[in-house]
N, C-alpha and C positions, 0 to 999 in steps of 0.2 A: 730272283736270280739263283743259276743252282749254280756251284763249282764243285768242281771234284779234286780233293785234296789228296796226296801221292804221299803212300807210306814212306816212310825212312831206309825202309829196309826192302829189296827186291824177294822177290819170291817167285820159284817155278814151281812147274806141277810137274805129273809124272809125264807130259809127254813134251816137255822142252827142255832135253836131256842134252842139245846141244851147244849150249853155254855154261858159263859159271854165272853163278849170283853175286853181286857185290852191292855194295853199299852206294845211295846216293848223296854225295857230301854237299850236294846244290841244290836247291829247288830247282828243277828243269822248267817250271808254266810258270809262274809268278816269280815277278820281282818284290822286293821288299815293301815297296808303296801299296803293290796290289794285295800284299796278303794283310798290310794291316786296315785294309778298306775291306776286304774280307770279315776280319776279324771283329770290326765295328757293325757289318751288316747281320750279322750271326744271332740269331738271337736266341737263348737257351730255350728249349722247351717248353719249362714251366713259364714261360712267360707269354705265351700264348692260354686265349682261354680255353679250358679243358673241360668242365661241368657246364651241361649242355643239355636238351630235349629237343626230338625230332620226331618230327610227324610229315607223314608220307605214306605213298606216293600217290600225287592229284595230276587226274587228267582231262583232256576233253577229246571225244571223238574227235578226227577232222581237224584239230590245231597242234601246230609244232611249237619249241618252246617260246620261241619267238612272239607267237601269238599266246599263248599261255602267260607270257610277262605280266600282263595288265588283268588277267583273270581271276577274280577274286576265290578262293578257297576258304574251307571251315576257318583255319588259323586265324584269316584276319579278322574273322568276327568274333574273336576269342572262342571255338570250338575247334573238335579236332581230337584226337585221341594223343596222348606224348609218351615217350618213351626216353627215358633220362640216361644219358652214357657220359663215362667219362673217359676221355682219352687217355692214353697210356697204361692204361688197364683192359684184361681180356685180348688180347691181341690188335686191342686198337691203334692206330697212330698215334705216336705224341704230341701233332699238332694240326691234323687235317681230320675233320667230319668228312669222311670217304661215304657216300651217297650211296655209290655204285654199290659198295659191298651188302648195305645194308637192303638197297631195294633195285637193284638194276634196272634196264628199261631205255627207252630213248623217249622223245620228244614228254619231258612228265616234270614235275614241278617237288621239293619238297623245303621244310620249314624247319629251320632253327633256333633257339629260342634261350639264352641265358637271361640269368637273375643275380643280381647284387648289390649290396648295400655299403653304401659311402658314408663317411662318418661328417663329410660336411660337404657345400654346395663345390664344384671343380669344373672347372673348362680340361676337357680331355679329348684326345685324336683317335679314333677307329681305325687300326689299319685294316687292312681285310683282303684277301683274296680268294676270287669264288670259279668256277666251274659248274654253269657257264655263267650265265647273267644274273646279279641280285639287286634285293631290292632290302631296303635297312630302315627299321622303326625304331626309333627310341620313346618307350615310356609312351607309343600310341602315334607318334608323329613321323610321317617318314620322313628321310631325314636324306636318303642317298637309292640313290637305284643307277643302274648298268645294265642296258640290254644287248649281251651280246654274247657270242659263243670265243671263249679263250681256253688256256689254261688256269689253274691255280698257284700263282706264286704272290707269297706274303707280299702284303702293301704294294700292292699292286693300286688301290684307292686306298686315301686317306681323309680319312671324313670329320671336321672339328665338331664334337657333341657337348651340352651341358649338361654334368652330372649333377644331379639334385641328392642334396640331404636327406637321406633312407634309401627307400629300395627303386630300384630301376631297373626297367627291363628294354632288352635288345631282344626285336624278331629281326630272323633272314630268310626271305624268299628265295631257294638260289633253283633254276632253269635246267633242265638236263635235255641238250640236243641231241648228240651222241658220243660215245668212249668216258673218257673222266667224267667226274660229276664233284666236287670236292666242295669244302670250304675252310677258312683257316682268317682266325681275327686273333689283335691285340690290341688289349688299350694300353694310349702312353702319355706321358706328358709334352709340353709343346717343344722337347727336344728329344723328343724321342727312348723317352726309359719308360718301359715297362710299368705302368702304375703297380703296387707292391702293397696300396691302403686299402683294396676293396675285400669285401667278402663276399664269395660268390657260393650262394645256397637254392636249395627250391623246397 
């Protein structure tokens, strides 16, 4: 869900020289229930994961992403070349792997891939939202997939995974039909808080 929150203070430019500016003493679009539902859905940056490796772009003559869903690339067979990013550095997003920017294209496939280590065995939620369809391995086993063309908004799926004692690794297949291309996860516990015990290295 996106909202768009309304400064405190009004402000014109130089060509709406036909009013005054004043202050607004009310939230004009939300009532108080809706901003503290806001305010619960919000999730800080850092709490999305941010260290990350991506390899791309896979294609096949003659198939759109649709049919690229189910088609195996380097990645799944553990190949592939990775290039490691980490969000909110370099001009990156603070929470979305933006596809597009890194390899543009239409109907083409590409792969995501974090690493991190638990200090003990935990039942944890995958939230995730992709652009357009993915598909989700934990530790070798897939675990979640979505074929379909959308946008990217967080927890959009929520996927229960078992975190094992040491290191685990998540791949994401995620489908580029046309326009956006994104993707954006958080693990959390079964109400929802950001886990805060992993370490995520490569």
């Amino acid at each position: 869900e996106i909202f768009l929150i309304p400064e405190s203070t009004v402000k014109t430019s130089a060509f709406e020289q036909c009013w005054t500016a004043d202050s607004i003493t009310v939230n004009p679009y939300f009532i108080p229930e809706e901003m503290a539902q806001i305010e619960f859905k919000t999730r800080k940056p850092d709490e999305f994961i941010q260290l990350w490796q991506i390899s791309g772009p896979y294609s096949r003559d003659g198939k759109d992403a649709g049919a690229l869903f189910d088609e195996p690339f380097p990645p799944e067979k553990n190949q592939g070349q990775w290039r490691t990013i980490q969000l909110g550095r370099d001009g990156l997003s603070l929470t979305n792997i933006e596809f597009h920017d890194f390899y543009g294209g239409e109907n083409r496939v590409a792969y995501a891939r974090t690493r991190f280590y638990s200090e003990s065995n935990q039942t944890a939620f995958l939230e995730l939202g992709s652009d357009d369809g993915v598909k989700v391995w934990h530790n070798g086993y897939l675990v979640h997939q979505k074929n379909e063309q959308r946008a990217c908004n967080p927890a959009d799926d929520k996927v229960q995974i078992e975190i094992k004692k040491g290191w685990n690794e998540l791949l994401f297949k995620v489908t580029q039909g046309i326009g956006g291309w994104e993707l954006t996860a958080c693990l959390t516990d079964d109400a929802g808080k950001a886990l805060d015990n992993l370490k995520f290295e490569f």
